[in-house]
Steps between C-alpha positions, in 0.01 A plus 500: 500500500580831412546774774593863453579712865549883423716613794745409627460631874498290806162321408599462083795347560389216787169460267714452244719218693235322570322499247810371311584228766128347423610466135356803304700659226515874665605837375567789728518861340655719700457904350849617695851349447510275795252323738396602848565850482267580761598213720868654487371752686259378756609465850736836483695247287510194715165333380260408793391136273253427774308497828602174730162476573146331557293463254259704744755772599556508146141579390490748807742722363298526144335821465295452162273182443712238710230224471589514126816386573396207698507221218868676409673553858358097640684365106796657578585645862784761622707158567430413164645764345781467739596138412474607136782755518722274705450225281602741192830557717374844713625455849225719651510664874208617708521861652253665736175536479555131282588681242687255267820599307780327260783439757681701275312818522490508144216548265716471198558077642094462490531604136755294383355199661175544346655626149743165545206227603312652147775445280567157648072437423573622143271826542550679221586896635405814271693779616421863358156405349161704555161333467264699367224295563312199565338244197187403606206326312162370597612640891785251408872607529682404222830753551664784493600761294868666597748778310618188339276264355118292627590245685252180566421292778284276680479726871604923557582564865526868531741592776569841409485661857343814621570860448794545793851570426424547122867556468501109498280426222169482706255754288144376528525256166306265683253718623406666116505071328248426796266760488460512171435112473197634738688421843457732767756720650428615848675842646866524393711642831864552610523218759797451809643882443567808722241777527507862415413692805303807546670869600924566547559396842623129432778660229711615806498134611611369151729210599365443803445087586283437777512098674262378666223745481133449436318604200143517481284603250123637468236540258308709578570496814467143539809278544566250272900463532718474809852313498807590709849502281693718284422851355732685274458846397563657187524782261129439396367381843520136674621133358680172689323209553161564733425802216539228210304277672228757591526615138352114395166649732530860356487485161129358484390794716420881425818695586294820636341329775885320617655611841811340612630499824829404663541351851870601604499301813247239452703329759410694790114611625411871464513529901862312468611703228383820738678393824812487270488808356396647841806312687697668199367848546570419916859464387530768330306817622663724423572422103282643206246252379703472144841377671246250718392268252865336365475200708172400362497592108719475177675893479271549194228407628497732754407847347157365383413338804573838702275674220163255495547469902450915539712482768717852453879338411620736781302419774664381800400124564437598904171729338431277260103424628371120520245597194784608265715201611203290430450645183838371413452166581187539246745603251731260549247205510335653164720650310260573222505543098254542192563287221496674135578205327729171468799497235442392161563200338888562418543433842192249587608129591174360396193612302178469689173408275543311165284274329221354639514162693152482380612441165741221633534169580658504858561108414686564186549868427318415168291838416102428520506679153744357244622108553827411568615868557646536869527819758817470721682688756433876574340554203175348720286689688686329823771672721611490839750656793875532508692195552493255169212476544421619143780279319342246666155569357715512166649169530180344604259603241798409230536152657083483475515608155733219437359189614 
């Protein structure tokens, strides 16, 4: 049988392997000069394959449509996909949070292992070639049209990715072959990115990294995020890994109504985090209040929290009244920020929405529309939290695909 995979991204190329392993004749076209551009990238470089997870913890951490997944994730688990790798020759190494790595910290060695096992399976690679679009008769694929020639074949499976880091190759093909085949595309959003904030104060904190602090996040003034971790700012407001992971939340909401706030010292109660400040103020009475708060905050933090606690910078902590020092422990404990947007897709892990799983088989990835095309990887309406979680969900459905 006949198989044609156009991308070759983490989900193309392990389609493509097994597909080939169970005997089919398989072309991958690949529109950039090498595969797994993307992938290169991922992890800041390092390539986070997988969760070491439950199949349960797993499905916990998937934002968009995790039941669809269910027939994918049970046929071929986190352990799975570890196993795989190692038997290809990746030692791999699990990090916190289970995050699983190649003991070599290299995303390049995921590549070559994959790029290797495909040779070895005699997939046949075409590097530097566009399709156009797909062949399709009677809601039958037949192929696909590229820069180069038609090509034929018995099954399509489009793995084309989203719309993030476009740098990479990933420009929506998938999306425009779908919906005009009559699939539906749900909303199209930036997913796991930082978010542009509101006003000028968090510009003088550009730099700024934050550990174990508590972000929180409201809609309308009701909460629907709260994690404690890592916060960096920046020149266009606030990223590190509790934004990206509230992003994955965000980006299916209205932007106006957002409110974030930050926790400083989640670790301590307000009326703990008052007796400190008060046994600090004891100790020094006679200092201003803006040489009084060193011990307690990052040095560049410290000129906004003087400002949004309205306590006069050159009070002296001995007159400082219980109500203002109380309104500093507010300030501390919500440290708060309007969201005017999240970063666009240049810098977007993942893109949220995607075709419909309505118009999917969850047990095959075969589209409800045309036979034997197939819907892998990101390009899906499915997405999910920081962690591999999402390479996972590409692995899976390309396994599923497969079978």
């Amino acid at each position: 049988m006949k198989v044609i995979v156009i991308g070759g991204g983490a989900s193309g190329m392990v389609a493509s392997y097994f597909f080939a392993k169970n005997g089919n004749e398989v072309t991958l076209i690949e529109k950039n000069e090498k595969l797994g551009k993307k992938l290169y990238i991922t992890g800041k470089g390092r390539c986070n394959l997988t969760n070491n997870c439950s199949v349960e913890d797993f499905l916990n951490n998937v934002v968009s449509n995790p039941k669809f997944l269910l027939s994918s994730i049970n046929n071929f688990t986190p352990e799975d996909t570890m196993n795989f790798f190692e038997s290809l020759g990746l030692p791999l190494k699990t990090e916190r949070g289970n995050r699983v790595f190649p003991l070599s910290d290299k995303s390049s060695d995921v590549i070559k292992v994959l790029e290797k096992a495909l040779i070895n399976l005699g997939v046949e690679i075409r590097f530097n070639e566009n399709v156009l679009d797909l062949i399709v008769e009677d809601n039958t694929i037949k192929g696909v049209t590229t820069t180069m020639c038609d090509y034929f074949a018995d099954k399509v499976v489009v793995a084309t990715g989203g719309l993030s880091y476009p740098s990479t190759g990933s420009t929506g093909d998938g999306y425009k072959w779908a919906e005009k085949l009559g699939h539906k595309i749900t909303d199209l959003k930036p997913s796991l990115c930082g978010f542009n904030l509101k006003g000028e104060e968090y510009k003088e904190l550009q730099g700024l990294g934050l550990k174990n602090v508590t972000l929180t996040a409201y809609d309308d003034g009701k909460q629907y995020y709260k994690e404690m971790g890592e916060i960096l700012f920046t020149h266009f407001g606030i990223s590190g890994p509790l934004v990206l992971s509230c992003s994955a939340l965000t980006c299916k909401k209205d932007y106006k109504k957002i409110t974030l706030s930050i926790d400083l010292k989640p670790a301590l109660s307000e009326k703990e985090l008052d007796n400190r400040i008060l046994r600090d103020f004891s100790i020094n009475k006679n200092k201003e209040f803006k040489n009084s708060l060193d011990g307690l905050l990052p040095k560049t933090l410290i000129p906004l929290i003087i400002t949004r606690s309205k306590i006069l910078p050159y009070k002296k902590n001995n007159v400082i009244s219980k109500e203002e020092r109380l309104g500093l422990v507010n300030t501390l404990k919500n440290l708060n920020f309007s969201l005017a947007s999240l970063r666009d897709y240049t810098e977007a892990v993942i893109t949220s929405g995607g075709i419909s799983i309505k118009d999917v088989n969850p047990s095959t990835m075969e589209s409800k529309i045309v036979k034997n095309l197939y819907f892998i990887g990101e390009v899906l309406d499915v997405d999910a939290f920081t962690g591999g979680f999402n390479l996972q969900i590409a692995f899976s459905t390309a396994k599923r695909c497969a079978n």
